[in-house]
Backbone as ProteinMPNN parsed JSONL, in Angstrom:
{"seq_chain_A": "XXXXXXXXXXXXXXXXXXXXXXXXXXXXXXXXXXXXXXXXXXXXXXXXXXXXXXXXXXXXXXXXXXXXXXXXXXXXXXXXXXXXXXXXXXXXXXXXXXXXXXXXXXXXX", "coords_chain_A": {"N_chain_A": [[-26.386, 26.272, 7.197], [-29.962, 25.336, 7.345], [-31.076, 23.078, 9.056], [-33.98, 22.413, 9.332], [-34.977, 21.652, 6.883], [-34.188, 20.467, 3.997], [-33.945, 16.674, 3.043], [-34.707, 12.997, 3.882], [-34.811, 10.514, 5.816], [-34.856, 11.281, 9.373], [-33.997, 9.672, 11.406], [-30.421, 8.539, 12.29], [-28.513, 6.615, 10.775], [-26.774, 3.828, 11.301], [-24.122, 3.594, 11.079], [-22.116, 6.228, 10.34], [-21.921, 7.861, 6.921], [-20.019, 10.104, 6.571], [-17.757, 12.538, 7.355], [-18.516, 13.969, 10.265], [-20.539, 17.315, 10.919], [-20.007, 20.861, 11.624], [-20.991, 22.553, 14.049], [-22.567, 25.771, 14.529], [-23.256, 28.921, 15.358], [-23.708, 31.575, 14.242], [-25.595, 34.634, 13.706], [-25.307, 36.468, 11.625], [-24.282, 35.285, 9.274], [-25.623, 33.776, 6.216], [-28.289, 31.478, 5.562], [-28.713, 28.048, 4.584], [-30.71, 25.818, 2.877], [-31.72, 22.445, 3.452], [-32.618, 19.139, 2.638], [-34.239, 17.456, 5.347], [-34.32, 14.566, 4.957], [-32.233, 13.821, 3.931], [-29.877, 11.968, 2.655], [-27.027, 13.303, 3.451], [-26.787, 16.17, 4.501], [-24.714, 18.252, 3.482], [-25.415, 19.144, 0.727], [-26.598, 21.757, -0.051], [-29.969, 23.186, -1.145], [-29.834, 25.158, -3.075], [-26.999, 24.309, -4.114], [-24.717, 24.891, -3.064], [-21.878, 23.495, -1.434], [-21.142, 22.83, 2.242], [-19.834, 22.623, 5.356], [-20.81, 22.866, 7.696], [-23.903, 23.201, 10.571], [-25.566, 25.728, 11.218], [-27.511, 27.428, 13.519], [-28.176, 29.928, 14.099], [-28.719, 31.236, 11.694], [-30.351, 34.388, 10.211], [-31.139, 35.088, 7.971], [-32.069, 33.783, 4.596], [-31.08, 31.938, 2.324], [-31.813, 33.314, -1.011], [-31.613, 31.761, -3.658], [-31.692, 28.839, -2.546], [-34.277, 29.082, -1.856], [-35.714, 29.649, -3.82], [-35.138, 27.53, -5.315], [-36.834, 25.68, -4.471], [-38.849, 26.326, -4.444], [-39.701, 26.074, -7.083], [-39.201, 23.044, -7.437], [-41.647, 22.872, -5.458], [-44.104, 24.596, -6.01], [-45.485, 27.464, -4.21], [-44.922, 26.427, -2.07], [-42.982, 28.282, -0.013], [-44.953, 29.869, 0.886], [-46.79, 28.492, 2.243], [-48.582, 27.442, 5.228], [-47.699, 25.228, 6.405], [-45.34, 22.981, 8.193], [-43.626, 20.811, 5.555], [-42.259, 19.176, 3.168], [-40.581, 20.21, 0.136], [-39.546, 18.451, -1.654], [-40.967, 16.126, -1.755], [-43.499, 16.749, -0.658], [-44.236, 15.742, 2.012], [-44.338, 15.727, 5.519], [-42.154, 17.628, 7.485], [-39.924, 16.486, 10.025], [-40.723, 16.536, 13.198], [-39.257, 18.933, 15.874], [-37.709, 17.653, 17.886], [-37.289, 15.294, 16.507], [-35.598, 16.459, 14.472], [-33.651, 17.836, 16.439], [-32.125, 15.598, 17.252], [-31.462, 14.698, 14.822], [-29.29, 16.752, 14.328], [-27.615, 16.649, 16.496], [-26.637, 14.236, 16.076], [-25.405, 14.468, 13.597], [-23.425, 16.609, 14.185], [-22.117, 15.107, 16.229], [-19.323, 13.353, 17.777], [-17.303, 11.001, 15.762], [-18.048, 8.307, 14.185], [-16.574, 4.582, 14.914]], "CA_chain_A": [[-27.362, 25.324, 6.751], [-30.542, 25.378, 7.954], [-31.278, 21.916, 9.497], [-35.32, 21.705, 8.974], [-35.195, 21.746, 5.492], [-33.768, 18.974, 3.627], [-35.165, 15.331, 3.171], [-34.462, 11.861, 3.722], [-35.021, 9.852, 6.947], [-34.182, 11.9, 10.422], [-33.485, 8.702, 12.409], [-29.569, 7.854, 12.307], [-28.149, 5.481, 10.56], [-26.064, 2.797, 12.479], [-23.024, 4.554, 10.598], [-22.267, 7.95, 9.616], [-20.726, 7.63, 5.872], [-19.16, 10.968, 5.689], [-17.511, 13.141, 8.558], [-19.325, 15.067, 10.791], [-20.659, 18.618, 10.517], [-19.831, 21.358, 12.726], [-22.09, 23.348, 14.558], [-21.946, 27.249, 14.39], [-23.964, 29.647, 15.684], [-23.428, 33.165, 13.475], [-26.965, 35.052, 12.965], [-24.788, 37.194, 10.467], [-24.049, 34.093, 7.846], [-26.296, 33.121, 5.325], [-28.747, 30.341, 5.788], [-28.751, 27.474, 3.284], [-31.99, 24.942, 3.098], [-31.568, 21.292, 2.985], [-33.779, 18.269, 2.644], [-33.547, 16.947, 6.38], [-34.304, 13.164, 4.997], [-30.943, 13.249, 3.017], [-27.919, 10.796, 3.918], [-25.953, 14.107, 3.556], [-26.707, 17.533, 4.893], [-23.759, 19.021, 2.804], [-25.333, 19.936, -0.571], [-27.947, 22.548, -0.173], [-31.117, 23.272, -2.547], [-28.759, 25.599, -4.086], [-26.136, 23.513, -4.88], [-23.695, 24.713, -2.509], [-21.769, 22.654, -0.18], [-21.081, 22.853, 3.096], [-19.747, 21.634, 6.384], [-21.643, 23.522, 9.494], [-25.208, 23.413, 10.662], [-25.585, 27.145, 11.386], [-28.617, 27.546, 14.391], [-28.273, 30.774, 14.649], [-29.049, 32.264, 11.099], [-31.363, 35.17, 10.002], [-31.071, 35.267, 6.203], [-31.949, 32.684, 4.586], [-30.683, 31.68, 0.76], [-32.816, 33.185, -2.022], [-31.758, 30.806, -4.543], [-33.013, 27.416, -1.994], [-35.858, 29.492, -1.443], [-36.244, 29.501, -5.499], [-35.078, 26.022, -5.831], [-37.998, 24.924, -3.058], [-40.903, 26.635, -5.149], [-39.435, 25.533, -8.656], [-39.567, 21.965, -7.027], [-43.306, 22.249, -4.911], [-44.776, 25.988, -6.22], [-46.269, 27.989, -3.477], [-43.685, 25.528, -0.336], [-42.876, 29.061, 0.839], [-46.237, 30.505, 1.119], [-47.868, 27.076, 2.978], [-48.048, 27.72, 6.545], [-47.898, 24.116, 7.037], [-43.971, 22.47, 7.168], [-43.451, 20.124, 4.702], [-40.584, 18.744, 2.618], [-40.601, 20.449, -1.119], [-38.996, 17.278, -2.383], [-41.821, 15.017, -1.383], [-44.608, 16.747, -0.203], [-44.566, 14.783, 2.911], [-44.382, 16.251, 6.537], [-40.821, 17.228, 8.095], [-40.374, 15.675, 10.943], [-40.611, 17.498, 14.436], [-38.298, 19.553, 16.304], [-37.151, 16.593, 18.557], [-36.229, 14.261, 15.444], [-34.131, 17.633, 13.969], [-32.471, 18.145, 17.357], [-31.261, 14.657, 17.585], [-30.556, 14.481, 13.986], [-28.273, 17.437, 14.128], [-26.57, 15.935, 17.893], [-25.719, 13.012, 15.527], [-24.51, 15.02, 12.575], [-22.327, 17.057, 14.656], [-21.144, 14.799, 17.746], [-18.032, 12.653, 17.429], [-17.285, 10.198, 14.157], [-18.1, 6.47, 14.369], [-14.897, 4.477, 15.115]], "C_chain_A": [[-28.541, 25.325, 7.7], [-31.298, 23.943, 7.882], [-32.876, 21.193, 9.082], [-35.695, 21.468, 7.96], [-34.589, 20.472, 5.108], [-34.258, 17.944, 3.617], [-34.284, 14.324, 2.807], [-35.11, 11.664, 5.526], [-34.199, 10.77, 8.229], [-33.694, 10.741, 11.224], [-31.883, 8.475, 11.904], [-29.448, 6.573, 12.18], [-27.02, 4.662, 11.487], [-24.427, 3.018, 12.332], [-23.224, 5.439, 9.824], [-21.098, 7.594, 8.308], [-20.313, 8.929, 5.748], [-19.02, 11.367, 7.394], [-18.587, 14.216, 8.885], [-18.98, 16.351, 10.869], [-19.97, 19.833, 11.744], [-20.695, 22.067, 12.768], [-21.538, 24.689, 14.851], [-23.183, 27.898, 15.127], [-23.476, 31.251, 15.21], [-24.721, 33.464, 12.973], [-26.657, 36.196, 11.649], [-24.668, 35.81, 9.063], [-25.933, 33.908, 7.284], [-26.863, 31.796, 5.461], [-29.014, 29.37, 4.634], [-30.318, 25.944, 3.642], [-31.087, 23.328, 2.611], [-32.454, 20.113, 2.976], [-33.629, 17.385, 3.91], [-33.977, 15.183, 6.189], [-32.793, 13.154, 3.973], [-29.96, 12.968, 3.22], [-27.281, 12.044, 4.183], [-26.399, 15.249, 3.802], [-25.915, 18.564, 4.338], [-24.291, 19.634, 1.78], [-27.385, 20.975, 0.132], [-28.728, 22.582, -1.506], [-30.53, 23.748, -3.572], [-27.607, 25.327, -4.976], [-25.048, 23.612, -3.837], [-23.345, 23.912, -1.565], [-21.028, 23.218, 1.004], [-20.608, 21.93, 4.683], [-19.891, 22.132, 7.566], [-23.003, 23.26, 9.255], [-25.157, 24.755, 11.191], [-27.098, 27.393, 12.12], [-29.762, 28.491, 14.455], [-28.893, 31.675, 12.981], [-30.201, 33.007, 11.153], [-32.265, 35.244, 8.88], [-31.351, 33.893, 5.91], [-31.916, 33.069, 2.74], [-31.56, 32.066, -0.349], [-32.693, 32.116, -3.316], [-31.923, 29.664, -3.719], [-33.955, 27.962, -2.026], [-36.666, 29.183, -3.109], [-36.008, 27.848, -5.697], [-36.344, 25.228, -5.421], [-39.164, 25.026, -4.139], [-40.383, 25.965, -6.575], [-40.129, 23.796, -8.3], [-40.886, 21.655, -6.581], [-43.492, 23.706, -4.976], [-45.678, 25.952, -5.149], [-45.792, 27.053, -1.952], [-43.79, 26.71, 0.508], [-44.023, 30.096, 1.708], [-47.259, 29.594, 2.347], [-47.529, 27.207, 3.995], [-47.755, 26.539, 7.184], [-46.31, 23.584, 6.869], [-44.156, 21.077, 6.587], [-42.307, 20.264, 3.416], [-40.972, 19.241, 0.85], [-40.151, 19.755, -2.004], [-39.875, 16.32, -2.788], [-42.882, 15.062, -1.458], [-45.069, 15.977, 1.184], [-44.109, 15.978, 4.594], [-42.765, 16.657, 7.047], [-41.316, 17.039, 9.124], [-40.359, 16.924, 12.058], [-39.415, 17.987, 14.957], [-37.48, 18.503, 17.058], [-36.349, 15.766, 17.506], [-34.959, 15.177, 14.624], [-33.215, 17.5, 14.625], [-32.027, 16.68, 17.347], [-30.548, 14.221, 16.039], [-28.971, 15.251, 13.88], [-27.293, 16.813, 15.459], [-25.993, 14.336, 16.745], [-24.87, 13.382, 14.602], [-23.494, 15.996, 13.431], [-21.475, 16.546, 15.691], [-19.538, 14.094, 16.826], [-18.347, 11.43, 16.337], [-17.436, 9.041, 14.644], [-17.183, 6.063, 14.315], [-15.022, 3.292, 13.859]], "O_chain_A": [[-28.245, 25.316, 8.895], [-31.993, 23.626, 6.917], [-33.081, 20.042, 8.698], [-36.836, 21.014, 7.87], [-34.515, 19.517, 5.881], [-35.306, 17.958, 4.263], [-33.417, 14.371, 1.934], [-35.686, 12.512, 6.208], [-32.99, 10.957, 8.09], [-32.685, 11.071, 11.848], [-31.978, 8.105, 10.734], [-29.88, 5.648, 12.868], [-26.53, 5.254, 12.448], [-23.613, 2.716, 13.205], [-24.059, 5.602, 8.934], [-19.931, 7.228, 8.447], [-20.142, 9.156, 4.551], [-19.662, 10.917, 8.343], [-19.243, 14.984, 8.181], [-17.828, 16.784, 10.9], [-19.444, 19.361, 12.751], [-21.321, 22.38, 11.755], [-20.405, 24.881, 15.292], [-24.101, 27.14, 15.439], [-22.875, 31.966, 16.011], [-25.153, 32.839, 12.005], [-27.517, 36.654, 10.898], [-25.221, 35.901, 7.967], [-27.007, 33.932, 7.885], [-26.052, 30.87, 5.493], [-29.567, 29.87, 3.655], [-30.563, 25.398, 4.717], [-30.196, 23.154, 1.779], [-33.405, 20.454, 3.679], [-32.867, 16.438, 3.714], [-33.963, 14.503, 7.215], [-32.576, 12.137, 3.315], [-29.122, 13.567, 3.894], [-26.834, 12.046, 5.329], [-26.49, 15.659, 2.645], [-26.233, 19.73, 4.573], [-23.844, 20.769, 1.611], [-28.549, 20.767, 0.473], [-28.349, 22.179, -2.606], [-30.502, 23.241, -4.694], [-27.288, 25.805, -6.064], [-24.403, 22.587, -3.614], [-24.203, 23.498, -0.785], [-20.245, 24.134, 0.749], [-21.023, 20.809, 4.979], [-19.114, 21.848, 8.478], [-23.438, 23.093, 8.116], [-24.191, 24.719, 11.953], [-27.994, 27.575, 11.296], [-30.981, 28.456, 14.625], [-29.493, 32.736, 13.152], [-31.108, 32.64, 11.9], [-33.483, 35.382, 8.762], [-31.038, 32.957, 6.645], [-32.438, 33.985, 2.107], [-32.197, 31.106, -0.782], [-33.716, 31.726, -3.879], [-32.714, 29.033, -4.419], [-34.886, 27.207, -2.306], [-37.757, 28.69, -3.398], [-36.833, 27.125, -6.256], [-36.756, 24.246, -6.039], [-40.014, 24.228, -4.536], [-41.18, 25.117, -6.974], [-41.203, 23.384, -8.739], [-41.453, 20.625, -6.945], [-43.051, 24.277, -3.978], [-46.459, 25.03, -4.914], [-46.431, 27.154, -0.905], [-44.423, 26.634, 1.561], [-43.927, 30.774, 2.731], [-48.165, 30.016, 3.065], [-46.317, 27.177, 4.207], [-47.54, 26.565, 8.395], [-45.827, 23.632, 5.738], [-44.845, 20.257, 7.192], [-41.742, 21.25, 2.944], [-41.755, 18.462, 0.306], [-40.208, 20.151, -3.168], [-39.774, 15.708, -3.851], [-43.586, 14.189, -1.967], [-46.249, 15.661, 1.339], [-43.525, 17.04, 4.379], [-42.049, 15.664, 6.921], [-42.49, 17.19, 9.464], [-40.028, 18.075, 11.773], [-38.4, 17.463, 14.496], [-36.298, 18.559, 16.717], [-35.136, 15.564, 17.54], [-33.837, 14.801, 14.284], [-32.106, 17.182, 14.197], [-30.837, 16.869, 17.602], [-29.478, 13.622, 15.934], [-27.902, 14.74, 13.544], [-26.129, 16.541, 15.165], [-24.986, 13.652, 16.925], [-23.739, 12.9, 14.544], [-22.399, 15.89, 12.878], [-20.449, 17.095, 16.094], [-18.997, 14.321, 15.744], [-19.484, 11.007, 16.128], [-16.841, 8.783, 15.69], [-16.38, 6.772, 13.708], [-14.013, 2.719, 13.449]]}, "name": "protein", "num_of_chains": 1, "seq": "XXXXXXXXXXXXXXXXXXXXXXXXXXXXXXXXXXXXXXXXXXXXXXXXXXXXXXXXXXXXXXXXXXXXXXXXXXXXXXXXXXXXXXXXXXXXXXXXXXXXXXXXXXXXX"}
């Protein structure tokens, strides 16, 4: 899964409703896009689901890549990032890295 993608709110919620992800690092796997404001990180653009954030990929999913432009035509072409859901900015590298340290640390008790 590739973490900058995806959409909903990057700030952590005060509980995590589903279990946390694991973190991988394989530049051989397949990268999957997700909307990084969305309660859940599991379903990619594609549909598939998932339970790693993957750091390290290379590849990245041609069907999210198709789902992205179907959703905001010409997303992959825009040198600018922004969320193909919304149209709205993703957030910075800082709000990613602490989203993903929340989606992968230990589970809320």
């Amino acid at each position: 899964m590739s973490p900058f993608t995806a959409n909903q709110h990057v700030g952590a919620s005060d509980a995590q409703t589903q279990p946390n992800l694991r973190l991988t690092s394989n530049p051989d796997e397949i990268g999957h896009r997700v909307c990084c404001r969305e309660l859940s990180w599991r379903t990619a653009f594609c549909g598939i689901e998932d339970d790693t954030i993957n750091l390290a990929v290379e590849t990245l999913c041609t069907m999210c890549i198709e789902q992205a432009e179907t959703m905001w035509p010409g997303w992959w072409a825009d040198p600018a990032r922004f969320c193909p859901v919304d149209g709205q900015s993703c957030p910075d590298e800082h709000d990613i890295d602490q989203r993903i340290a929340w989606e992968t640390g230990p589970p809320a008790p």
